[in-house]
Backbone of each chain as nested JSON, in Angstrom:
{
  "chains": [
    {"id": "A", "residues": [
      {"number": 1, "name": "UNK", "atoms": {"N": [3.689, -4.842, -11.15], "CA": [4.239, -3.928, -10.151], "C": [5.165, -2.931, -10.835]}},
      {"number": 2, "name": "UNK", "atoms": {"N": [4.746, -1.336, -10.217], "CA": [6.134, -0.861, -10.973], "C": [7.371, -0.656, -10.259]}},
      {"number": 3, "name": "UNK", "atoms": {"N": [8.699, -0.515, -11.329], "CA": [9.468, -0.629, -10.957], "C": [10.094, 0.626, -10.332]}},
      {"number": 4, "name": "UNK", "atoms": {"N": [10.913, 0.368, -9.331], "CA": [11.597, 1.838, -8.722], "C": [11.836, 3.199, -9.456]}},
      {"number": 5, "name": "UNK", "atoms": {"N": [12.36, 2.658, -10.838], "CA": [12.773, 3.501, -11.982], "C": [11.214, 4.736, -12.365]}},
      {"number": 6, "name": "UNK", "atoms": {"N": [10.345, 3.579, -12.619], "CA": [9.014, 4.25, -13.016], "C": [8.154, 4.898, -11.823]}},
      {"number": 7, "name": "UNK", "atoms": {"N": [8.862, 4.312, -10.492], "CA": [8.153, 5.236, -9.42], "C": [8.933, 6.687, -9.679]}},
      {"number": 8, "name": "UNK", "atoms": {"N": [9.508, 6.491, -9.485], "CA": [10.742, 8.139, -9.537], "C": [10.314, 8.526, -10.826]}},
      {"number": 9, "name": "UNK", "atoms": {"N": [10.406, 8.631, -11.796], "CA": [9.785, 9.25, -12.907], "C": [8.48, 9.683, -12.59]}},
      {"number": 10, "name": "UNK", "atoms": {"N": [7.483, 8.82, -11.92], "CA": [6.159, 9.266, -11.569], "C": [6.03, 10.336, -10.151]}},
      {"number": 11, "name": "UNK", "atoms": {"N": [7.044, 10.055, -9.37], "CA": [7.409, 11.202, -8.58], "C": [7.763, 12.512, -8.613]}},
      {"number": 12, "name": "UNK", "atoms": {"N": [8.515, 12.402, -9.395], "CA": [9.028, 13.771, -9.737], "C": [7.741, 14.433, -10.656]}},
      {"number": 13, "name": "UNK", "atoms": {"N": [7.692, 13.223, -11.716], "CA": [6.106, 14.683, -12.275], "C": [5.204, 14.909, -11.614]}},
      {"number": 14, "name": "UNK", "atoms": {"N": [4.766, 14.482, -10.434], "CA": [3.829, 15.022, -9.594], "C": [3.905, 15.413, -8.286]}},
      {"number": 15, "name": "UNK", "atoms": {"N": [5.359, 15.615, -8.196], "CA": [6.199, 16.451, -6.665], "C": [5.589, 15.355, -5.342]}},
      {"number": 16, "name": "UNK", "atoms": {"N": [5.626, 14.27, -5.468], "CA": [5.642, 14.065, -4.357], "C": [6.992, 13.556, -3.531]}},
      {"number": 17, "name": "UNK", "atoms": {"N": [6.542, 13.736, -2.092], "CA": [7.671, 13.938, -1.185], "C": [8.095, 13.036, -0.268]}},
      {"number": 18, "name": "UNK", "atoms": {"N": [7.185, 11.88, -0.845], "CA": [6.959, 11.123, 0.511], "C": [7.809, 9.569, -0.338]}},
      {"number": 19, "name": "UNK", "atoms": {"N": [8.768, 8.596, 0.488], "CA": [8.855, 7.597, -0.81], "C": [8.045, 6.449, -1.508]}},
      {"number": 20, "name": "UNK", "atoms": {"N": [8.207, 6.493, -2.866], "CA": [7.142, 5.054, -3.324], "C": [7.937, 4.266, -3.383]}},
      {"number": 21, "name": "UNK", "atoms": {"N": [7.238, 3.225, -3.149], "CA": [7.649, 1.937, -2.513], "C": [7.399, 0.601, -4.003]}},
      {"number": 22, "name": "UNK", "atoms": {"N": [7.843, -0.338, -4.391], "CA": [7.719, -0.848, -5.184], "C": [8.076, -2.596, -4.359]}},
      {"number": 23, "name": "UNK", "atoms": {"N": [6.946, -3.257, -4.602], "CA": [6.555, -4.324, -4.046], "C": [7.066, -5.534, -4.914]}},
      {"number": 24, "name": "UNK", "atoms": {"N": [8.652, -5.773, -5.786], "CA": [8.172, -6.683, -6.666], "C": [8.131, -8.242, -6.759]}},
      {"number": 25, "name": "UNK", "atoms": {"N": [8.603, -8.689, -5.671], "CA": [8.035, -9.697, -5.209], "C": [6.882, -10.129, -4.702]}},
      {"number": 26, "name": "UNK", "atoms": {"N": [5.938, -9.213, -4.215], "CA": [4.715, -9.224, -3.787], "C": [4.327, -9.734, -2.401]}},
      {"number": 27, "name": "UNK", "atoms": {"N": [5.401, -9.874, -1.871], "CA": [6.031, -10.226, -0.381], "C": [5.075, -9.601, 0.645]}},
      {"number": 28, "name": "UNK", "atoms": {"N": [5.134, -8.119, 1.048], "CA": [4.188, -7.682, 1.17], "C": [2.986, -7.708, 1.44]}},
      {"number": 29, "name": "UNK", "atoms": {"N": [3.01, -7.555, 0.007], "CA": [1.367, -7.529, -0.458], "C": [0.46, -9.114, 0.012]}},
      {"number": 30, "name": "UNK", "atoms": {"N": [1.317, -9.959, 0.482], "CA": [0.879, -11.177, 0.359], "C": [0.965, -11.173, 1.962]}},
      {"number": 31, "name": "UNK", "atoms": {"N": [1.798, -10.354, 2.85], "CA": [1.835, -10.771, 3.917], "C": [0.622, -9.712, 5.285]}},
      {"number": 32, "name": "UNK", "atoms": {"N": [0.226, -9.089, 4.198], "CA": [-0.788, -8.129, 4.321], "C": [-2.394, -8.368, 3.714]}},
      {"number": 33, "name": "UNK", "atoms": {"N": [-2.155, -9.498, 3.464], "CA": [-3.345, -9.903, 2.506], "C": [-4.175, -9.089, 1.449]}},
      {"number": 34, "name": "UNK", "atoms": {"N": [-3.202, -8.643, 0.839], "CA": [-3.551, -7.108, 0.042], "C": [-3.574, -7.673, -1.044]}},
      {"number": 35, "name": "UNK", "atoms": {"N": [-3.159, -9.026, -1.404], "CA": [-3.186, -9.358, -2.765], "C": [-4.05, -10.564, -2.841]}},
      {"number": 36, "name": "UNK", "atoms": {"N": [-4.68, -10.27, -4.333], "CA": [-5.612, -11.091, -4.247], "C": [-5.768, -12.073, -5.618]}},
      {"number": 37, "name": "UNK", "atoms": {"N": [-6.179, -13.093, -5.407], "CA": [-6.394, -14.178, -7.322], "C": [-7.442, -14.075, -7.752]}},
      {"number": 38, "name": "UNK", "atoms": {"N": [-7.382, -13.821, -8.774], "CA": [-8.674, -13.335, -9.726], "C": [-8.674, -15.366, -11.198]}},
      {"number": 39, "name": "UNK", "atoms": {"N": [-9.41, -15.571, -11.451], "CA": [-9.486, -16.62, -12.198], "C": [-10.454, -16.791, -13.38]}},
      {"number": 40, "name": "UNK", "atoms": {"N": [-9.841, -16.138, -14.455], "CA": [-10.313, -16.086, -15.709], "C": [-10.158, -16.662, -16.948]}},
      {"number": 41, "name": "UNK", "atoms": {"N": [-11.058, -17.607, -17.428], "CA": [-10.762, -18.482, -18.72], "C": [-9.996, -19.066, -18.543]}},
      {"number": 42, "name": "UNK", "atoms": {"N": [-9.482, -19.932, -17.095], "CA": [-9.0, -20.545, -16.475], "C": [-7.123, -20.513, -16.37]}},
      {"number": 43, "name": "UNK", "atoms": {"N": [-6.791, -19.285, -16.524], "CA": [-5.563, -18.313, -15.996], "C": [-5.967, -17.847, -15.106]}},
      {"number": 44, "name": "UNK", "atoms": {"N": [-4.561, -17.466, -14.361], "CA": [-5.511, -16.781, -12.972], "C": [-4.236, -15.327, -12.834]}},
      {"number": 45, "name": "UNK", "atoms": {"N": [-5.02, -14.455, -12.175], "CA": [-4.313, -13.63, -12.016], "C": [-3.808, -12.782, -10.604]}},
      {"number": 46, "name": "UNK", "atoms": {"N": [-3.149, -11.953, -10.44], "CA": [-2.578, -11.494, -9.078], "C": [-2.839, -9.725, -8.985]}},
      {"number": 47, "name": "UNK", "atoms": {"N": [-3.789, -9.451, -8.377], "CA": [-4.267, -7.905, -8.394], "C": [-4.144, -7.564, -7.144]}},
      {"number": 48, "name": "UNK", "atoms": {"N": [-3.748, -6.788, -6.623], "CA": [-3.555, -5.679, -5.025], "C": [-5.041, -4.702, -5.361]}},
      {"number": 49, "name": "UNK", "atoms": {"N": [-5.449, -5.178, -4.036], "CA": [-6.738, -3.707, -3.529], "C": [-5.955, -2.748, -3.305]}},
      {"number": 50, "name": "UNK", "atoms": {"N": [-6.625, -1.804, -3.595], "CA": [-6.231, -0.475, -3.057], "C": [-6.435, -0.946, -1.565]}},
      {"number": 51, "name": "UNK", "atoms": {"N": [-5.319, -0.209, -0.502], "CA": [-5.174, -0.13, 0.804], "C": [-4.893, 0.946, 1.127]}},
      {"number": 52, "name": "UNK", "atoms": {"N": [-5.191, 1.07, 2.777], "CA": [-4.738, 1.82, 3.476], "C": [-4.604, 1.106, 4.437]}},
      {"number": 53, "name": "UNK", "atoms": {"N": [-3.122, 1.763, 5.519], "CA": [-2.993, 0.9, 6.469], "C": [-1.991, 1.878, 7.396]}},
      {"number": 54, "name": "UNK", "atoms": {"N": [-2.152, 2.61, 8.669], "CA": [-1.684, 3.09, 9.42], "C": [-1.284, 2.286, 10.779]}},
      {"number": 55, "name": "UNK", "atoms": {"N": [-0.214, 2.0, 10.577], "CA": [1.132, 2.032, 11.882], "C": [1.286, 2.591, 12.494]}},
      {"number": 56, "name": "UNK", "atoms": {"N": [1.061, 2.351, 14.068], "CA": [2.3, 3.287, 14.96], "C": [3.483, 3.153, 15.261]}},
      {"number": 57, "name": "UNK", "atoms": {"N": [3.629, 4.047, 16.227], "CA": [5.712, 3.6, 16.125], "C": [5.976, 2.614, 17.039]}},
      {"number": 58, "name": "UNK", "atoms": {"N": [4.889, 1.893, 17.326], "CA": [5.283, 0.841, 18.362], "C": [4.93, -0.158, 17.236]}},
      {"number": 59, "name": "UNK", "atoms": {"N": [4.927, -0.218, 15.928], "CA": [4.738, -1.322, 15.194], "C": [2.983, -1.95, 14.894]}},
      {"number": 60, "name": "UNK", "atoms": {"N": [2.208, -1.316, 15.617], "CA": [0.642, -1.792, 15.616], "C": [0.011, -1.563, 14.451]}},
      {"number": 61, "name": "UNK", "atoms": {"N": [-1.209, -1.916, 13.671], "CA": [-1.65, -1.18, 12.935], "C": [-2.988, -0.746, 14.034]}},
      {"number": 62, "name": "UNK", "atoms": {"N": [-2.936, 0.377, 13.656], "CA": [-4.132, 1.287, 14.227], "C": [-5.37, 1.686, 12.961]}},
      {"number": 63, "name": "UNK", "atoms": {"N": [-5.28, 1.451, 11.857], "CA": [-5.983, 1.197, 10.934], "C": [-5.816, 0.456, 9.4]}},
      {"number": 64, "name": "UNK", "atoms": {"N": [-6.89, 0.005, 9.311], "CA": [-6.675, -1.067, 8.02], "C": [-7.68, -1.182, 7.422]}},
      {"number": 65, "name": "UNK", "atoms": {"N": [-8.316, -0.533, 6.119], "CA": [-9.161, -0.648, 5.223], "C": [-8.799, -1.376, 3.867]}},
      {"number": 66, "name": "UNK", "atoms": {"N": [-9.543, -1.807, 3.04], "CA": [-9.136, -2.612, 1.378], "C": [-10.142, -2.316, 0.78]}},
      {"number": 67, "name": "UNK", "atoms": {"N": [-10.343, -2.016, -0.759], "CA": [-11.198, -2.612, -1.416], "C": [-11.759, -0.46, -1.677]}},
      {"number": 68, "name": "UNK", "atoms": {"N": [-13.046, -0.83, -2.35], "CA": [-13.908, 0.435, -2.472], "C": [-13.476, 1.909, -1.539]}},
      {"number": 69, "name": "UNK", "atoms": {"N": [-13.562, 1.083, 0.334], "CA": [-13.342, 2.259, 1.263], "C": [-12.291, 2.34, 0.931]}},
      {"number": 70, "name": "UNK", "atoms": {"N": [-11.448, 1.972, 0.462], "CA": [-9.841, 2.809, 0.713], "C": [-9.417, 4.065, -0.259]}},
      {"number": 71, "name": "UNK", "atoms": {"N": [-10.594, 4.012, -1.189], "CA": [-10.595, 4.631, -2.048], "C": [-10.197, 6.577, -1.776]}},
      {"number": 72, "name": "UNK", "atoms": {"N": [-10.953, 6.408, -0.791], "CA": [-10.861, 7.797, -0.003], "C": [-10.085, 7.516, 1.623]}},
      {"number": 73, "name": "UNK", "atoms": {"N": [-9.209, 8.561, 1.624], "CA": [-7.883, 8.894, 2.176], "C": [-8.703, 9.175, 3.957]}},
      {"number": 74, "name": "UNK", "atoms": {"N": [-9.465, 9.59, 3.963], "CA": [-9.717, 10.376, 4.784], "C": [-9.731, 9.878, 5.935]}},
      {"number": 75, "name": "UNK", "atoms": {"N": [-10.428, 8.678, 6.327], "CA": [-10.719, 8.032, 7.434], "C": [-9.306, 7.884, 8.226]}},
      {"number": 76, "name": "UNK", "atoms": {"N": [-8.615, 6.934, 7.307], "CA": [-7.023, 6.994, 6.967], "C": [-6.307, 8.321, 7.581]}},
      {"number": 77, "name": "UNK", "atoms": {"N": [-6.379, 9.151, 7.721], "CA": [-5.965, 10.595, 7.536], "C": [-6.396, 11.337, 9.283]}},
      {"number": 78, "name": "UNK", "atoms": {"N": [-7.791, 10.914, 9.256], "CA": [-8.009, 11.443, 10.357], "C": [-7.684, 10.279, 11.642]}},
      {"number": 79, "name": "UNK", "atoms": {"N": [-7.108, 9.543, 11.114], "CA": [-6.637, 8.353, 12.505], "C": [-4.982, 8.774, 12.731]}},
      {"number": 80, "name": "UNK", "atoms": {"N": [-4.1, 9.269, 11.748], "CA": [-2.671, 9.578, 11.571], "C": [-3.09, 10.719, 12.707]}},
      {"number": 81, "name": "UNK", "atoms": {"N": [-3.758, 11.657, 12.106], "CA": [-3.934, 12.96, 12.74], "C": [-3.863, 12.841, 14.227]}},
      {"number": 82, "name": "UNK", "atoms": {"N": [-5.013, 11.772, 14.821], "CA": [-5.122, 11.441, 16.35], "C": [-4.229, 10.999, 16.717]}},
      {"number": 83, "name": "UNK", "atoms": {"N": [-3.627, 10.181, 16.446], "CA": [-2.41, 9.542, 16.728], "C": [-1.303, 10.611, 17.025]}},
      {"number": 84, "name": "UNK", "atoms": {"N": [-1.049, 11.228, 16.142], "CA": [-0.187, 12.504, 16.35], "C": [-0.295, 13.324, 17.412]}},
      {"number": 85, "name": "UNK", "atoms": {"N": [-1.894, 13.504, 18.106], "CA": [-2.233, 14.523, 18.869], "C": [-1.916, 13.411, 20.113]}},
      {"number": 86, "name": "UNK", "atoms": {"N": [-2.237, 12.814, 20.167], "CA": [-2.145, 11.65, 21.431], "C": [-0.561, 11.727, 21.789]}},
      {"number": 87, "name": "UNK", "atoms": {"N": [0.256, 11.705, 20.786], "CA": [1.943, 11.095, 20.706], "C": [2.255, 12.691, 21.187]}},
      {"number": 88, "name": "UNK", "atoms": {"N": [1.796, 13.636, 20.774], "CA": [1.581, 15.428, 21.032], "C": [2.967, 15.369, 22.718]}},
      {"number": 89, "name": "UNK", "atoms": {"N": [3.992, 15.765, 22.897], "CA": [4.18, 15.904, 24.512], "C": [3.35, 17.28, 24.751]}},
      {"number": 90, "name": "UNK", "atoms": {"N": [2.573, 17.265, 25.919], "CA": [1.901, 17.871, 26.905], "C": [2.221, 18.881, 27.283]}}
    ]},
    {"id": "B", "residues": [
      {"number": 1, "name": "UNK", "atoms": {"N": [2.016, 16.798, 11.39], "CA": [2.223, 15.468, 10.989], "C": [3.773, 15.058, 10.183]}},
      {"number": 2, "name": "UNK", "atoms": {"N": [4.685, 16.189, 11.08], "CA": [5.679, 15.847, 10.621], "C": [6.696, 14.225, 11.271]}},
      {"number": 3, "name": "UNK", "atoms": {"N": [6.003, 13.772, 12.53], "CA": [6.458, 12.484, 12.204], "C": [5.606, 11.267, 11.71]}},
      {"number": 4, "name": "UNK", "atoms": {"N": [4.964, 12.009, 10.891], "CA": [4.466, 11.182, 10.363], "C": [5.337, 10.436, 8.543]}},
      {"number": 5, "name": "UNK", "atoms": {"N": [5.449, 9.174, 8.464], "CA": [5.758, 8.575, 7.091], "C": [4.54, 8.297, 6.342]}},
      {"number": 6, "name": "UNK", "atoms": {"N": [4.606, 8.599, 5.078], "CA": [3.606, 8.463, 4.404], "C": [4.468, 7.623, 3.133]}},
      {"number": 7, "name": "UNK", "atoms": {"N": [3.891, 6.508, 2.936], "CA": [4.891, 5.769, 2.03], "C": [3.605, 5.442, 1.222]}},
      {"number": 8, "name": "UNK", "atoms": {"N": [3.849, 5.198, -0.297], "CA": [2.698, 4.646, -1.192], "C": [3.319, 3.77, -1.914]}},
      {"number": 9, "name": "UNK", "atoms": {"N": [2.477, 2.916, -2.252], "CA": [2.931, 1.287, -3.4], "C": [2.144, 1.753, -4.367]}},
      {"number": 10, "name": "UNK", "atoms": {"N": [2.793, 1.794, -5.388], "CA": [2.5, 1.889, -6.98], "C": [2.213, 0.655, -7.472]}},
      {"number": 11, "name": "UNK", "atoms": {"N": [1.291, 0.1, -8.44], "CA": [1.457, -1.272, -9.107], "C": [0.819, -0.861, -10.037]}},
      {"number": 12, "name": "UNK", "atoms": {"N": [0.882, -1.293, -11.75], "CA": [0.543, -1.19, -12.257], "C": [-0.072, -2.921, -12.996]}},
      {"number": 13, "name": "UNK", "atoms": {"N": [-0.872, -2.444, -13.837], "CA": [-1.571, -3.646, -14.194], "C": [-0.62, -4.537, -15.984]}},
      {"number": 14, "name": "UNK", "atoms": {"N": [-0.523, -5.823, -16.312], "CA": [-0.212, -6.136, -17.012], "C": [-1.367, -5.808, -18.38]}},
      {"number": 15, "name": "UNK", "atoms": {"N": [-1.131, -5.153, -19.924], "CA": [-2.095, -4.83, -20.626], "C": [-3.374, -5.722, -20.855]}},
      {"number": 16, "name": "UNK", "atoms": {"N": [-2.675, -7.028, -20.335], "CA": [-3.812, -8.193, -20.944], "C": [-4.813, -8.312, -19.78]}},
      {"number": 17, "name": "UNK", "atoms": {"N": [-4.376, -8.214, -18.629], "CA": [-5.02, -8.094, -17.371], "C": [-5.99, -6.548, -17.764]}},
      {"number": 18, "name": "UNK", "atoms": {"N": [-5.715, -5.581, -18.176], "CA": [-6.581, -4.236, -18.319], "C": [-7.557, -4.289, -18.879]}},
      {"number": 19, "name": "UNK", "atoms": {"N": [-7.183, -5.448, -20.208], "CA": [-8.581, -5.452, -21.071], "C": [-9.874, -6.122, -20.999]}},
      {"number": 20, "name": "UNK", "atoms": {"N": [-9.887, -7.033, -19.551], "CA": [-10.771, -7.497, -18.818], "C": [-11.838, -6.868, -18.493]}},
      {"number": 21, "name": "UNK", "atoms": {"N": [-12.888, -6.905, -18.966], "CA": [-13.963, -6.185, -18.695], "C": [-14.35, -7.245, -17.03]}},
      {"number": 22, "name": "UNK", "atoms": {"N": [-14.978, -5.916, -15.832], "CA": [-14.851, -6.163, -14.562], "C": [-15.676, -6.853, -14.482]}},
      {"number": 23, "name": "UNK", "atoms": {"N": [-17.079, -6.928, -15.532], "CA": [-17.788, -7.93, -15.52], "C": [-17.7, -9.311, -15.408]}},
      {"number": 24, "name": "UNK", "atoms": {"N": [-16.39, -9.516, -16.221], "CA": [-16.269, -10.772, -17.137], "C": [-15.388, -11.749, -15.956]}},
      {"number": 25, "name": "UNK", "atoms": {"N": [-14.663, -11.242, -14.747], "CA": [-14.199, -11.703, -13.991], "C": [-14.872, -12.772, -13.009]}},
      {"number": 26, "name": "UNK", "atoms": {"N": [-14.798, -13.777, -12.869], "CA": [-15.284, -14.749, -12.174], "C": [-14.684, -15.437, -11.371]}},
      {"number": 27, "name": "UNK", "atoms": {"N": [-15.158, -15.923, -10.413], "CA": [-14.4, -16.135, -9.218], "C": [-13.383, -15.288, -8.297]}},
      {"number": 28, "name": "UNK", "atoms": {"N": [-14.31, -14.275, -8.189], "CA": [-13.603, -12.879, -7.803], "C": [-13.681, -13.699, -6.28]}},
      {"number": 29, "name": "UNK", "atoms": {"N": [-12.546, -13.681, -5.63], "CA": [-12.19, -13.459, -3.935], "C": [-13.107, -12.156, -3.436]}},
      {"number": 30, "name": "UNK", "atoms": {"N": [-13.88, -12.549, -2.168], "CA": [-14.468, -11.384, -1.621], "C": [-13.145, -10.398, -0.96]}},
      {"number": 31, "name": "UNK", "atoms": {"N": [-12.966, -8.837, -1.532], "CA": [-11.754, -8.555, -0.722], "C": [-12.131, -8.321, 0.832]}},
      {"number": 32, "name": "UNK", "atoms": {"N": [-10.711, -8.947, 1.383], "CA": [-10.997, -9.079, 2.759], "C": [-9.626, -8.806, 3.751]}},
      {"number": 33, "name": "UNK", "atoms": {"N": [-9.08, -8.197, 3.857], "CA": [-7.883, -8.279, 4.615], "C": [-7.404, -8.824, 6.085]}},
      {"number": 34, "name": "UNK", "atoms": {"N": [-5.969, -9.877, 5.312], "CA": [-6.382, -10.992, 6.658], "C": [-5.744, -10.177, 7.73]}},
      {"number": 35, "name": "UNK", "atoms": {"N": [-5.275, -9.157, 8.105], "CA": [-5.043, -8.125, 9.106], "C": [-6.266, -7.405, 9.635]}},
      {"number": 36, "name": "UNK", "atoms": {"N": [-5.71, -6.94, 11.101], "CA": [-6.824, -6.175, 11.713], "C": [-6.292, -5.191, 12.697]}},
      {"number": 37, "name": "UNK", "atoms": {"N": [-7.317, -4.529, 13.2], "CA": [-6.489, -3.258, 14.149], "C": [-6.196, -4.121, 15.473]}},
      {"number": 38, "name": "UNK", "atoms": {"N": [-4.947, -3.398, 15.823], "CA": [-4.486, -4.308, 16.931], "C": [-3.147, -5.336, 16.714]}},
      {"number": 39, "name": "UNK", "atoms": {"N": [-3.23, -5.64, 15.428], "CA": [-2.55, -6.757, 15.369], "C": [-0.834, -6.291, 15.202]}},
      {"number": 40, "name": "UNK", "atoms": {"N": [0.162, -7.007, 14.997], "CA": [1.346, -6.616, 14.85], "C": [1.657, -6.305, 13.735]}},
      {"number": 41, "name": "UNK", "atoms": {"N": [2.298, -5.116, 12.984], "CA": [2.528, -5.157, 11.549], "C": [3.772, -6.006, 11.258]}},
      {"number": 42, "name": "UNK", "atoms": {"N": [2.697, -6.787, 10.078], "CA": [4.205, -7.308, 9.448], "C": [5.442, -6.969, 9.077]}},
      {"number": 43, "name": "UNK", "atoms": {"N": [6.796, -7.333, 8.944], "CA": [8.027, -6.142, 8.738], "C": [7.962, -6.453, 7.198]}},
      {"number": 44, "name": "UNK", "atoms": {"N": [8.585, -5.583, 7.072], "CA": [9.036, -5.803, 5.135], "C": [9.6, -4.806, 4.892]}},
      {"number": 45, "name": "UNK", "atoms": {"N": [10.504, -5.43, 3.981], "CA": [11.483, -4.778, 2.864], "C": [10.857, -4.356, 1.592]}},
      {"number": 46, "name": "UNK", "atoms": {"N": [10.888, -3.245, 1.059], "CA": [10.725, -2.744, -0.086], "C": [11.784, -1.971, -0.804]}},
      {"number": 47, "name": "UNK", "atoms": {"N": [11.889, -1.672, -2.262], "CA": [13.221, -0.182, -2.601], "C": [12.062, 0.325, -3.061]}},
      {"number": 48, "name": "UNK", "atoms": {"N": [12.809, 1.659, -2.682], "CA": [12.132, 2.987, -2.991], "C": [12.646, 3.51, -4.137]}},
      {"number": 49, "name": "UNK", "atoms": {"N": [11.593, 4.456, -4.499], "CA": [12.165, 5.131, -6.181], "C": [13.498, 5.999, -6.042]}},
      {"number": 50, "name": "UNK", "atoms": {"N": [14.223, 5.925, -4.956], "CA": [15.494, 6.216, -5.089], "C": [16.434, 5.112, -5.391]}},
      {"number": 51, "name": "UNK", "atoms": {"N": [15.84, 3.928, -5.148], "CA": [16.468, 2.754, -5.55], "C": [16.964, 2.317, -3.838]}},
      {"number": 52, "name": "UNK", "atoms": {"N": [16.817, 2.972, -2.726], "CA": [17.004, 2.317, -1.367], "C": [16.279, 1.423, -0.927]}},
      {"number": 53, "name": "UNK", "atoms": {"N": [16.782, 0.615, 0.184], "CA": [16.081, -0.49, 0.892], "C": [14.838, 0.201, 2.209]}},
      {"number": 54, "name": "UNK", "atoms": {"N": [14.037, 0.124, 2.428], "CA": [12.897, 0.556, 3.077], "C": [12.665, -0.131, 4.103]}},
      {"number": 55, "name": "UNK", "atoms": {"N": [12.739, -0.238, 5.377], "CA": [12.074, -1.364, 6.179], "C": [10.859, -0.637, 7.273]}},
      {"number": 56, "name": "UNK", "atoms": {"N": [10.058, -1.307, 7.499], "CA": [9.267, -0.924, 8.164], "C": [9.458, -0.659, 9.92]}},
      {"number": 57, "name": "UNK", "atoms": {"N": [10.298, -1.836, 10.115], "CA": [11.48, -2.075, 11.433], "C": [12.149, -0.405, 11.394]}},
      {"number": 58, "name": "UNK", "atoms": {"N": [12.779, 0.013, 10.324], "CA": [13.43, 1.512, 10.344], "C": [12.93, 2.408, 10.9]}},
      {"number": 59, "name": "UNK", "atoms": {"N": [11.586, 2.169, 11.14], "CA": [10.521, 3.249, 11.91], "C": [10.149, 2.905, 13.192]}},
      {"number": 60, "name": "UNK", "atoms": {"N": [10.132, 1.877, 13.634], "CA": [9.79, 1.243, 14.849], "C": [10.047, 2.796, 16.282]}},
      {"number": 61, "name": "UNK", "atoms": {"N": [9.212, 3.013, 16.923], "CA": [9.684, 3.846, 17.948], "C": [9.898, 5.282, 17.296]}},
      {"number": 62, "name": "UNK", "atoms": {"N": [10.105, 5.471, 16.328], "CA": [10.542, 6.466, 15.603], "C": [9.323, 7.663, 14.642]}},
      {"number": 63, "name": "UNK", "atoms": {"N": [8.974, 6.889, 13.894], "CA": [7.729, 7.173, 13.055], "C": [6.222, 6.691, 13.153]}},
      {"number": 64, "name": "UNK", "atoms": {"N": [5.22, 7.233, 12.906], "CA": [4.055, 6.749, 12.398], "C": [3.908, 6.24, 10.75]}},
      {"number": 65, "name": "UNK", "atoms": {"N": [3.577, 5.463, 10.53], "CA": [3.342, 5.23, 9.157], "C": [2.645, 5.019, 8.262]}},
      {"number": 66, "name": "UNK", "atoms": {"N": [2.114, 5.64, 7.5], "CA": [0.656, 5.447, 6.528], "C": [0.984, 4.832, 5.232]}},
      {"number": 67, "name": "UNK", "atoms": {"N": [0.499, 3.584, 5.213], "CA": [0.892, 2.713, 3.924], "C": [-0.164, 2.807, 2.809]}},
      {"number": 68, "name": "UNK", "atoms": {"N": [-0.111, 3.404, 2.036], "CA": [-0.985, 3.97, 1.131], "C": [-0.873, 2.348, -0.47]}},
      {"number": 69, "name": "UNK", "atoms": {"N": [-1.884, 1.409, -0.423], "CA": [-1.245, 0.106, -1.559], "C": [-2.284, 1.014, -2.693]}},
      {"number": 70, "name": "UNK", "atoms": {"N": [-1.329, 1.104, -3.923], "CA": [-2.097, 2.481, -5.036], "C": [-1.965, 1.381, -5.982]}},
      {"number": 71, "name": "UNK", "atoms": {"N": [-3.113, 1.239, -6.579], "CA": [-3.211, -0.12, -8.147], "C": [-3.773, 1.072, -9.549]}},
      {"number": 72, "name": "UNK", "atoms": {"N": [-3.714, 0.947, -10.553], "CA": [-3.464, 2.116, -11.662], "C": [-2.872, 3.134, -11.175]}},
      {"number": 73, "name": "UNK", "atoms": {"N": [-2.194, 3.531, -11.127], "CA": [-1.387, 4.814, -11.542], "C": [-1.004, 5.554, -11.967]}},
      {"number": 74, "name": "UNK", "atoms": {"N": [-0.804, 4.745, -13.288], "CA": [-0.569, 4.934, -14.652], "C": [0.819, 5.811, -14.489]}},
      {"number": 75, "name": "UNK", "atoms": {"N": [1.78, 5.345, -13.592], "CA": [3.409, 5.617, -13.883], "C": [4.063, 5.437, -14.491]}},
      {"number": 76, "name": "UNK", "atoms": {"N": [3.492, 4.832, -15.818], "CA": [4.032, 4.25, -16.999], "C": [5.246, 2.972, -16.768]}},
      {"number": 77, "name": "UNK", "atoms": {"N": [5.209, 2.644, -15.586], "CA": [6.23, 1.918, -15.778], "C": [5.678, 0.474, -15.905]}}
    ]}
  ]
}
């Protein structure tokens, strides 16, 4: 996992605006089932899928992909979007 | 989509874990996430690369939130 230090370094060189989050307990990731054991030459190891996972502000998830699909943002992207237009006042 | 939060998890991989050819992995878990739409999000604490505490509760009523979990990165950290 990286650490806060190396998120912010990785932030700033690529302007993003939004905050990264650093998991290092894996708390999370474990309570999201995002993490997963891999078992090789009989060590085993602890790897996170790529996710996506959109919340509303009532706490729900309204979407949840892992693995290959999450790879692309979009699906992801266009559910925030609706959500927004729905939450929209009239 | 300005109330919208867009938060991302960085993780990077340990070197010995990298040099694993994807082949060579066995007993791969089918990925499967034990969450689903509908369900309640779990709360959690994270720090952010400002070094603050993050909660997901902080948004409740407030924000939408897009949890973006990012594995290589290569943030060097």
């Amino acid at each position: 996992m990286d650490s806060p230090a190396a998120n912010a370094a990785f932030a700033k060189q690529i302007g993003i605006k939004f905050p990264l989050l650093s998991d290092m307990n894996k708390k999370m990731l474990k309570a999201y089932g995002v993490l997963k054991n891999y078992d090789e030459g009989g060590d085993s190891y602890q790897w996170a899928l790529r996710a996506n996972i959109v919340i509303d502000k009532d706490g729900v998830i309204r979407h949840i992909e892992g693995g290959d699909s999450a790879v692309d943002p979009n699906t992801a992207v266009s559910v925030c979007v609706d959500l927004h237009r729905k939450q929209a006042p009239h | 989509m300005r109330r919208l939060l867009a938060v991302g998890l960085l993780f990077s991989l340990a070197p010995a874990f990298v040099s694993i050819p994807a082949s060579s992995q066995k007993k791969e878990e089918v990925p499967k996430l034990s969450l689903k739409v509908g369900d309640v999000a779990p709360d959690f604490t994270l720090l952010s690369d400002q070094w603050k505490t993050v909660k997901l509760s902080d948004y409740l009523g407030k924000k939408n939130v897009f949890l973006a979990v990012y594995i290589l990165a290569f943030t060097g950290g």
